[in-house]
N, CA, C and O atoms as a GROMACS GRO file, in nm:
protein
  340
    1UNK      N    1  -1.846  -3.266   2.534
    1UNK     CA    2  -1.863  -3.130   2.491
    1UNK      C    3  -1.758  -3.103   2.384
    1UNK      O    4  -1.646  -3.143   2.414
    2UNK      N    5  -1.770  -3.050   2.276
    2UNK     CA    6  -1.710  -3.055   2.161
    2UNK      C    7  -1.678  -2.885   2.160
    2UNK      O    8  -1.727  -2.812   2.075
    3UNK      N    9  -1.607  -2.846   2.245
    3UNK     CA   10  -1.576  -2.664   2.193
    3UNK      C   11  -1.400  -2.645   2.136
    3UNK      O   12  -1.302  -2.719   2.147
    4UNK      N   13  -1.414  -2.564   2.098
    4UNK     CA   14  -1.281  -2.447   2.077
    4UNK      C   15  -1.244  -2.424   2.143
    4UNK      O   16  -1.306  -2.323   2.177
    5UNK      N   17  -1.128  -2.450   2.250
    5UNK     CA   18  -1.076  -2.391   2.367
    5UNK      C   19  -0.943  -2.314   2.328
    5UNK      O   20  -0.858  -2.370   2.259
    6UNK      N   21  -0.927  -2.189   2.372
    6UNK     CA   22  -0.832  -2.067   2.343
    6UNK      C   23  -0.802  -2.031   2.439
    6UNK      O   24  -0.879  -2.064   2.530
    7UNK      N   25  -0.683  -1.948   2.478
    7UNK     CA   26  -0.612  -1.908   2.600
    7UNK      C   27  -0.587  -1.767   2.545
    7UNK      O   28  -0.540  -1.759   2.432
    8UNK      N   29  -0.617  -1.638   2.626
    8UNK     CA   30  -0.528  -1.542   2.577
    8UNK      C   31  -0.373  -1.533   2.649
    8UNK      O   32  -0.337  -1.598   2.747
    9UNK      N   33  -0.297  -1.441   2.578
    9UNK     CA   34  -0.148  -1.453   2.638
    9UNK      C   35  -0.195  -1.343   2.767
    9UNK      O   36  -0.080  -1.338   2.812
   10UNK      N   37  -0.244  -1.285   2.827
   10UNK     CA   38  -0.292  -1.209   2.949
   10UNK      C   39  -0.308  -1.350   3.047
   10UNK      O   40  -0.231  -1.358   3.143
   11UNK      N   41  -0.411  -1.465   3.022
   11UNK     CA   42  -0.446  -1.554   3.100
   11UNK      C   43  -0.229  -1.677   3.123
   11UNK      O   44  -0.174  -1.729   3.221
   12UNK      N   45  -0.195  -1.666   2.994
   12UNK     CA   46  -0.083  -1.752   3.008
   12UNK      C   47   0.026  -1.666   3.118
   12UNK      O   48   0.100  -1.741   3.181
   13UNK      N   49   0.035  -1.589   3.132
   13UNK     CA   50   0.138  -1.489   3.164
   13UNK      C   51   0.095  -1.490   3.303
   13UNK      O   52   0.185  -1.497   3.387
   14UNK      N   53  -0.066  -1.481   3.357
   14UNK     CA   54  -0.116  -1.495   3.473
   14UNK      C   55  -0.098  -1.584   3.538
   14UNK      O   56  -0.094  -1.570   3.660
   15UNK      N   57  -0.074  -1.745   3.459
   15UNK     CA   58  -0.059  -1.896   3.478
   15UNK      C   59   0.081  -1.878   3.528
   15UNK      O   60   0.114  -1.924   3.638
   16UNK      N   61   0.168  -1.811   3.448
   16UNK     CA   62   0.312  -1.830   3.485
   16UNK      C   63   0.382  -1.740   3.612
   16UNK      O   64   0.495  -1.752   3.661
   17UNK      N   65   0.279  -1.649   3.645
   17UNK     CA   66   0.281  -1.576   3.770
   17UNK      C   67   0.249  -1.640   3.888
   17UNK      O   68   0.267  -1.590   3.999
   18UNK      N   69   0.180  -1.796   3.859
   18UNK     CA   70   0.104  -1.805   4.016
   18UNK      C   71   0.239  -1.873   4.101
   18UNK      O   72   0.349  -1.829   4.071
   19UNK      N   73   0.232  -1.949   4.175
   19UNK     CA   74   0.311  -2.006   4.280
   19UNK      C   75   0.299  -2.171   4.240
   19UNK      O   76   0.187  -2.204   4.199
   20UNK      N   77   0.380  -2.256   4.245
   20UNK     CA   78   0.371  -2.369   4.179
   20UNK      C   79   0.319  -2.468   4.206
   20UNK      O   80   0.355  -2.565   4.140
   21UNK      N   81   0.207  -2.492   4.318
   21UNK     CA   82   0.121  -2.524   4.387
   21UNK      C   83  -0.031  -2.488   4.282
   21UNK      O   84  -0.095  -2.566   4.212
   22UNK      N   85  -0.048  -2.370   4.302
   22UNK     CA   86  -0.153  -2.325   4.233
   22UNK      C   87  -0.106  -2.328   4.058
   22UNK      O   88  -0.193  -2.356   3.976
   23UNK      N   89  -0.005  -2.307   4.025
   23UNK     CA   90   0.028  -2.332   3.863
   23UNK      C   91  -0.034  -2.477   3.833
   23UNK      O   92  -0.115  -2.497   3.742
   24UNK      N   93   0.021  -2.595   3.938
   24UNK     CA   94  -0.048  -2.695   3.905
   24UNK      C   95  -0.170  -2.757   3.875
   24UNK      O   96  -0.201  -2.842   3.791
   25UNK      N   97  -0.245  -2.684   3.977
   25UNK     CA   98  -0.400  -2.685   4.049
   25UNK      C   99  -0.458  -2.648   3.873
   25UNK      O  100  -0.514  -2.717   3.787
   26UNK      N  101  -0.420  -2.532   3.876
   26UNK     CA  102  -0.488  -2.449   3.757
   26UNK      C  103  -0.462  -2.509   3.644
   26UNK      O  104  -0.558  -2.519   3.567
   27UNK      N  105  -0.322  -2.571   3.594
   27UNK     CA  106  -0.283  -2.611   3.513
   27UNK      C  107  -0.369  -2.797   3.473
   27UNK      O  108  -0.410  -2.826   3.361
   28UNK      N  109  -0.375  -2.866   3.560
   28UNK     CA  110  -0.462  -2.957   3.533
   28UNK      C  111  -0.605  -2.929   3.505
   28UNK      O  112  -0.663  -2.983   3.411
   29UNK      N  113  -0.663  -2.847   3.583
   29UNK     CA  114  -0.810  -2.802   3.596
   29UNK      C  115  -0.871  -2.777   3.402
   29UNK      O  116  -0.959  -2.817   3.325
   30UNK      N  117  -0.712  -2.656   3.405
   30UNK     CA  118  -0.780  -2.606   3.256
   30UNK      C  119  -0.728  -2.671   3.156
   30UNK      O  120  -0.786  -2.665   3.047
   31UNK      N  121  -0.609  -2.747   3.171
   31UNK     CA  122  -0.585  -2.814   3.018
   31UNK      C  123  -0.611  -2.958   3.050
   31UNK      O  124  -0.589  -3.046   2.967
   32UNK      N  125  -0.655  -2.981   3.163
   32UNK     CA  126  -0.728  -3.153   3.128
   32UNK      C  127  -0.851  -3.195   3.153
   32UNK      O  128  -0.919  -3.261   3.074
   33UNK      N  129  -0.896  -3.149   3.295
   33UNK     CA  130  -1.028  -3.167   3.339
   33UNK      C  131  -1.135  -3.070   3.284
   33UNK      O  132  -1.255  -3.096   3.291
   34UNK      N  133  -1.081  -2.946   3.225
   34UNK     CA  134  -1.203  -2.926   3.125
   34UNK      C  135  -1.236  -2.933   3.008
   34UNK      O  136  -1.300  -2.848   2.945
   35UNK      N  137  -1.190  -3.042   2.966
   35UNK     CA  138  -1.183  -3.104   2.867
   35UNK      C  139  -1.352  -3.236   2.835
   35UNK      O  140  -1.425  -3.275   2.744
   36UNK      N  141  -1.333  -3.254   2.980
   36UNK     CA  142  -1.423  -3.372   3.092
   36UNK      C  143  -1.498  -3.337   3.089
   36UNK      O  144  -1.584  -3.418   3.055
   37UNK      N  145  -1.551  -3.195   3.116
   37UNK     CA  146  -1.704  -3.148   3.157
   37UNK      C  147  -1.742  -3.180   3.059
   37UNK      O  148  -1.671  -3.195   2.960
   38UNK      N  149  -1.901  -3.202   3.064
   38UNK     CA  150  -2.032  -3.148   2.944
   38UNK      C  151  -2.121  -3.056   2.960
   38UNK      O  152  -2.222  -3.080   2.893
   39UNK      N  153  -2.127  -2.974   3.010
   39UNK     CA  154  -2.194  -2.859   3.048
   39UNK      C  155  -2.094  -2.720   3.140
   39UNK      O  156  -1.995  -2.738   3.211
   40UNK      N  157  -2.151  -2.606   3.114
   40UNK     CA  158  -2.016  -2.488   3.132
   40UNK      C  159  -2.095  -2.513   3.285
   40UNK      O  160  -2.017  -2.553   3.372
   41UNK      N  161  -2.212  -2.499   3.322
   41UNK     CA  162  -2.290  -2.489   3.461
   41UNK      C  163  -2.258  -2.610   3.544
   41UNK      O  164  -2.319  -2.654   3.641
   42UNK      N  165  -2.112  -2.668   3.466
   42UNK     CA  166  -2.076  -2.766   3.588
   42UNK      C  167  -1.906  -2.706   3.691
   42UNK      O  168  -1.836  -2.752   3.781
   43UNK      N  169  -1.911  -2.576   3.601
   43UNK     CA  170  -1.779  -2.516   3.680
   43UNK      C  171  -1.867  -2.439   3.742
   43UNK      O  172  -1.972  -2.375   3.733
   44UNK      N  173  -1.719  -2.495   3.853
   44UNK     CA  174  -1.727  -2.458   3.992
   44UNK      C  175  -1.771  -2.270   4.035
   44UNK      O  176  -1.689  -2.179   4.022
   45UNK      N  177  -1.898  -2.252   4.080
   45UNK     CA  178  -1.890  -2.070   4.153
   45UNK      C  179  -1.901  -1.988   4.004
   45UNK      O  180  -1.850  -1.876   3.995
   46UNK      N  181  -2.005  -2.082   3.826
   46UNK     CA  182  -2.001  -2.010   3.749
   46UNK      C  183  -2.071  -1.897   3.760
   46UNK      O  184  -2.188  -1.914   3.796
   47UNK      N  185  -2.026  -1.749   3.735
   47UNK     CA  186  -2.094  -1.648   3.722
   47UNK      C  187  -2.094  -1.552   3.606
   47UNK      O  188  -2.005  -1.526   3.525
   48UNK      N  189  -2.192  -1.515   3.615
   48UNK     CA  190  -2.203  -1.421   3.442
   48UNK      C  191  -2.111  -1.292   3.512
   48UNK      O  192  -2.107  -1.275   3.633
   49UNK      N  193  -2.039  -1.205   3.411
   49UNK     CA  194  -2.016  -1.116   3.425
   49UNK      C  195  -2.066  -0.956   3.421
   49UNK      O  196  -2.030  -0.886   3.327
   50UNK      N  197  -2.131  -0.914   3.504
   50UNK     CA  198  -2.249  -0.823   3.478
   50UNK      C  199  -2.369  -0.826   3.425
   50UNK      O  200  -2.466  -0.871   3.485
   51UNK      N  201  -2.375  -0.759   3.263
   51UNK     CA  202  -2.509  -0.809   3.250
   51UNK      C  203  -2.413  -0.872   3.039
   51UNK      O  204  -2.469  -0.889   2.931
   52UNK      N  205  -2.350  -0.878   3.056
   52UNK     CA  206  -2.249  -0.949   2.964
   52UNK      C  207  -2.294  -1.083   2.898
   52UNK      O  208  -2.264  -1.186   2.959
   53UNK      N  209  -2.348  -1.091   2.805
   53UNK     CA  210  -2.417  -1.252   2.784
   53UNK      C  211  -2.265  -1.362   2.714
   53UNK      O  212  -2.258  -1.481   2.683
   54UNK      N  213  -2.162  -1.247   2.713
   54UNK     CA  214  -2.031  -1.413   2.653
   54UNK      C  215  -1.947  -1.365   2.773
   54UNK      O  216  -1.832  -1.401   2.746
   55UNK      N  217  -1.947  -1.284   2.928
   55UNK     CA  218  -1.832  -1.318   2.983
   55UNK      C  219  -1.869  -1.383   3.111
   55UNK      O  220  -1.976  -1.355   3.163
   56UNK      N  221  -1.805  -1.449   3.152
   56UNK     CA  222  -1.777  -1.513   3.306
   56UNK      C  223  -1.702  -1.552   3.365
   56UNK      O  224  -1.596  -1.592   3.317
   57UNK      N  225  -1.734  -1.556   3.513
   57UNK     CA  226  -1.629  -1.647   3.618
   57UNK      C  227  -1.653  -1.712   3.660
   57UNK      O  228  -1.772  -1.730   3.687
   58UNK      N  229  -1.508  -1.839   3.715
   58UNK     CA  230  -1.560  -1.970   3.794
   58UNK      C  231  -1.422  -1.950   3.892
   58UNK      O  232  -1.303  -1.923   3.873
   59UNK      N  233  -1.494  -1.973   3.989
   59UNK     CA  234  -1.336  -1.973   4.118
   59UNK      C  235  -1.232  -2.136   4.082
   59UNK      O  236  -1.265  -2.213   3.992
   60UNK      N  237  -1.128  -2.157   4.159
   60UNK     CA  238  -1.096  -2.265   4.122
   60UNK      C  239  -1.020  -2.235   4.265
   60UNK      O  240  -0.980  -2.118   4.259
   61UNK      N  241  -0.980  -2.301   4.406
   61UNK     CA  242  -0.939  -2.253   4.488
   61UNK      C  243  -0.950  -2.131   4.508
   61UNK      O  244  -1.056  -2.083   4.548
   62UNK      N  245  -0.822  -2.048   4.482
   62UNK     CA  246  -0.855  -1.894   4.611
   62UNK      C  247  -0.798  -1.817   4.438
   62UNK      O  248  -0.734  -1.712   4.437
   63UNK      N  249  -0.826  -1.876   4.332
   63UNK     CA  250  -0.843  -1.789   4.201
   63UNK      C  251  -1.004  -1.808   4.106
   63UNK      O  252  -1.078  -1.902   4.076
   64UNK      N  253  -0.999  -1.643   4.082
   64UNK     CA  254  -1.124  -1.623   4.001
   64UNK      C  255  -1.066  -1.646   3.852
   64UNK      O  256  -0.966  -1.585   3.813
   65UNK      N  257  -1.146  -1.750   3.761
   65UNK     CA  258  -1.079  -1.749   3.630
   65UNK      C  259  -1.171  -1.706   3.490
   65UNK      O  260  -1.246  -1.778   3.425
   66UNK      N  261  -1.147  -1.603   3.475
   66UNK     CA  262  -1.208  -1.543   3.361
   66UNK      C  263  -1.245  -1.607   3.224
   66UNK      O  264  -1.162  -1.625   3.135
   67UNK      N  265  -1.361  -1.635   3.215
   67UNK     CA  266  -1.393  -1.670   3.051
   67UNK      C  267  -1.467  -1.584   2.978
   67UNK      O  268  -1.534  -1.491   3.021
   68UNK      N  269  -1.447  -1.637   2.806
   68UNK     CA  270  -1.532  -1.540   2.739
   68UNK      C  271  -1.580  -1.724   2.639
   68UNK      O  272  -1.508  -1.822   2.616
   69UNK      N  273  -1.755  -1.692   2.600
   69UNK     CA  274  -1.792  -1.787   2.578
   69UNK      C  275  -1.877  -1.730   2.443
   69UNK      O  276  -1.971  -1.651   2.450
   70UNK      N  277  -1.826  -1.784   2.330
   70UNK     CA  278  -1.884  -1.724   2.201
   70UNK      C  279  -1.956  -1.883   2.141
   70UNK      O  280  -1.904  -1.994   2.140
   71UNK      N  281  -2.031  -1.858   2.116
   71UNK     CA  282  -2.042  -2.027   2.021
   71UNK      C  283  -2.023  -2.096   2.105
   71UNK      O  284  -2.051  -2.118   2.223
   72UNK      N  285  -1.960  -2.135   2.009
   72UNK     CA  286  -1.893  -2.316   2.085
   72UNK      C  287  -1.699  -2.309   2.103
   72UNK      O  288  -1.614  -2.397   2.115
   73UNK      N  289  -1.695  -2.150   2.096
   73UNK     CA  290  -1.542  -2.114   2.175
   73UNK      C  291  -1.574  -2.067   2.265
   73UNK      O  292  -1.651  -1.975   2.293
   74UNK      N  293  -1.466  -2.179   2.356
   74UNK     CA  294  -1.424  -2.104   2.513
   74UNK      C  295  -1.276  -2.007   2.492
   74UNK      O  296  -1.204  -2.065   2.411
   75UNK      N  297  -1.224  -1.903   2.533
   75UNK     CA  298  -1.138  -1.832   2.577
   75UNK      C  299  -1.113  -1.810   2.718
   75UNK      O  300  -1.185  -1.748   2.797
   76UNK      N  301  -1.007  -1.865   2.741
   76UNK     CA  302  -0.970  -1.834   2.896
   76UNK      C  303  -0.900  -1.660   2.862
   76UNK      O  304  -0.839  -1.615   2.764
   77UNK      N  305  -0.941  -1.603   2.981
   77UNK     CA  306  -0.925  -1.470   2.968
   77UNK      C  307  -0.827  -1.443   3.123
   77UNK      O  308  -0.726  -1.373   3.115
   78UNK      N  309  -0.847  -1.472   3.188
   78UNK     CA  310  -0.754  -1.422   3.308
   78UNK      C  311  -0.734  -1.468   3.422
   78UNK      O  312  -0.853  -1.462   3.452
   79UNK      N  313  -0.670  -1.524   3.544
   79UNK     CA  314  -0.661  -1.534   3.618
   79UNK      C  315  -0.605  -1.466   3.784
   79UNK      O  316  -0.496  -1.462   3.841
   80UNK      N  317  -0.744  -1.418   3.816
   80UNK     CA  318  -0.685  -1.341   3.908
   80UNK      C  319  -0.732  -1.386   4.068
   80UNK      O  320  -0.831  -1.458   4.074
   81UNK      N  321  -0.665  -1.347   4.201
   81UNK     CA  322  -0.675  -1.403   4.339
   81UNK      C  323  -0.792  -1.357   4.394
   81UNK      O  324  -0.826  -1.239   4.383
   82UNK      N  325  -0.856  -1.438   4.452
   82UNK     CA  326  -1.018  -1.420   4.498
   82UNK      C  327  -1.009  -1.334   4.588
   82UNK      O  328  -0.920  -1.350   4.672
   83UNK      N  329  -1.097  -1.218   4.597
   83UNK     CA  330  -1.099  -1.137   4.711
   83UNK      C  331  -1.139  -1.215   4.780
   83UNK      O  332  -1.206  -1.317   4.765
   84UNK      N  333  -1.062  -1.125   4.929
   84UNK     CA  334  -1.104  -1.179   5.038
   84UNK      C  335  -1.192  -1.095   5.145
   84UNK      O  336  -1.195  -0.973   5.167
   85UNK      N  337  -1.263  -1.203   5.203
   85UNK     CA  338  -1.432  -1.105   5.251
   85UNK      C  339  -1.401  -1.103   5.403
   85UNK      O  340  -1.480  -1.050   5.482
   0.00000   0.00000   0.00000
């Protein structure tokens, strides 16, 4: 998969908030292994965001991680803790 991958400073600042367990988790996930995928419908729990055709989420453990998908740029947009049901 050949995209643009971008981070906003909201998503970096979120990264540097988690606990260093999950900094890791997250930190491999998004700057190496999705690099790996070829298709976005191979992350994990992807969901559109409303009725939004560039935003979504994919869980990654017990975090929801926000994207915005234009083209062939990805933007990581946020990382926040999965509600719990």
């Amino acid at each position: 998969m050949s995209l643009e991958v971008r981070y906003t400073r909201s998503f970096i600042e979120d990264m540097k908030a988690l606990e260093p367990l999950a900094y890791q988790r997250v930190y491999d996930f998004v700057f190496i292994k999705f690099s790996q995928i070829n298709y976005l419908q191979e992350l994990p729990e992807l969901r559109k965001l409303g009725t939004s055709a560039i935003f979504y989420r994919f869980t990654l453990d017990n975090y929801m991680i926000g994207i915005e998908v234009t083209g062939q740029i990805i933007k990581f947009i946020r990382i926040l803790p999965k509600p719990e049901i």
